[in-house]
N, C-alpha and C positions, 0 to 999 in steps of 0.2 A: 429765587431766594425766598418766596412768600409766597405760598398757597393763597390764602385769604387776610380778610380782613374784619374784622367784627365790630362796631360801633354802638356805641349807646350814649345817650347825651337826655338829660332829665333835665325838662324846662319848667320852673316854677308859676306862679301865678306872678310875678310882680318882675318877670323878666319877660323880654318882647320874644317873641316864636320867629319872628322872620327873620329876625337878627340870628339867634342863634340856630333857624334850620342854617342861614348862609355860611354861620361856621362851619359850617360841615362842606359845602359846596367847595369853601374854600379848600377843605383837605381832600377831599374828594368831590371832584368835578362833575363826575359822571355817575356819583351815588344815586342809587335809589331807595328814597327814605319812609320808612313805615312809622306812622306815627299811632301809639296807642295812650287812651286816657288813664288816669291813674289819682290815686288819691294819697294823700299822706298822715302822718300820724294824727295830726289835728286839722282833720279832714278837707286839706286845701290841695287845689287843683295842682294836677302833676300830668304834664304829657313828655311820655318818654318816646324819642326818636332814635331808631334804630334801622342797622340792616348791613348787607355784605357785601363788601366790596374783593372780587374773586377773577375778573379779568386781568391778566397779566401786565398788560398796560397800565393800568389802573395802581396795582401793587406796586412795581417797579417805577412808579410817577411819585407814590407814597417814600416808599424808602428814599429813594432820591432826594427828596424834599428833608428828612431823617438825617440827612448823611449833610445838609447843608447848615445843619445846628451849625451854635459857634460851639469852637473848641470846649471851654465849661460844660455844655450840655452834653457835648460827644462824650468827655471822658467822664461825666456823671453816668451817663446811661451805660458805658463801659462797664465801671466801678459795681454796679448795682442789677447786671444781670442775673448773678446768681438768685437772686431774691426777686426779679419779676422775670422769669424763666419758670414756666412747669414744668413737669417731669415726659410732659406730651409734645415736648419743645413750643408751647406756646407763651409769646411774649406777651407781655403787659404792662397799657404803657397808659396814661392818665395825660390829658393835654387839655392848657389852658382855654377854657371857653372864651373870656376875655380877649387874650391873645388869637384866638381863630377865629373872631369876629373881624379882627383887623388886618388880618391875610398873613399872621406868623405863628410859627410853631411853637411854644414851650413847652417841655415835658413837665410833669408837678405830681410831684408826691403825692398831697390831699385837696381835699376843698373842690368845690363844685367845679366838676373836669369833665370832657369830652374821654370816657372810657373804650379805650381800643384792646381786643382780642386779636395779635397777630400770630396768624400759623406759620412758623421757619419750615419753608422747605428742607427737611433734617433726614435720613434715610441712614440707618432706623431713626424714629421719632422720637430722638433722647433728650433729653437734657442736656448733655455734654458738648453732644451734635450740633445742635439749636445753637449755643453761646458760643461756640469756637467760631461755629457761619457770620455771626451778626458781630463777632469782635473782627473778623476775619475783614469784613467790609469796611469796619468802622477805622482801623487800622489800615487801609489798603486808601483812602479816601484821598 
């Protein structure tokens, strides 16, 4: 169902690193996380933590987890693929820092989010493809 996984998560200076590498741990167990330094507009520290999670076990541990939203989340993330779907079938999905420090899932709109690049196993790699697979599960649940 999922090729890969792509993560980015941007730790401020006045938020704790360990805490939020563990968010990550919590969504991915068996990530392995590259961290790089960074700066921002008014020159305060930024370390972005990234990397890809591409073992099938590992994808299919994620979606699982995906598929155990409550209902409002399922049929929000239903509702709104068209608009985080590329046209490369790649999903995009923004999830609560806060909440994945505490060992659950929220998907979110805006605001300081653990940024995910999910590639749908789609064949050809469409659009269409992509959103039929991932309603198809999300429905199937």
């Amino acid at each position: 169902m999922i090729h890969n996984i792509r993560f980015r998560e941007f730790v401020y200076e006045n938020e704790n690193l360990d805490e939020l590498t563990q968010a990550i741990y919590n969504i991915f167990p068996d990530a392995e996380i590259e961290s790089e330094d960074a700066e921002g507009l008014m020159e305060d520290k930024i370390i972005i933590l990234s990397g890809v999670v591409d073992k099938k076990r590992q994808t299919k541990a994620f979606f699982n987890l995906l598929l155990e939203l409550d209902q409002n989340q399922l049929d929000k993330l239903n509702n709104d693929l068209e608009r985080k779907v590329d046209d490369k079938g790649n999903l995009f999905l923004r999830l609560s820092k806060e909440d994945a420090v505490d060992e659950k899932i929220t998907i979110v709109d805006s605001g300081d989010s653990i940024h995910l690049k999910v590639k749908i196993a789609a064949y050809p790699a469409k659009k269409e493809i992509a959103i039929k697979k991932v309603r198809e599960a999300i429905e199937n649940n």
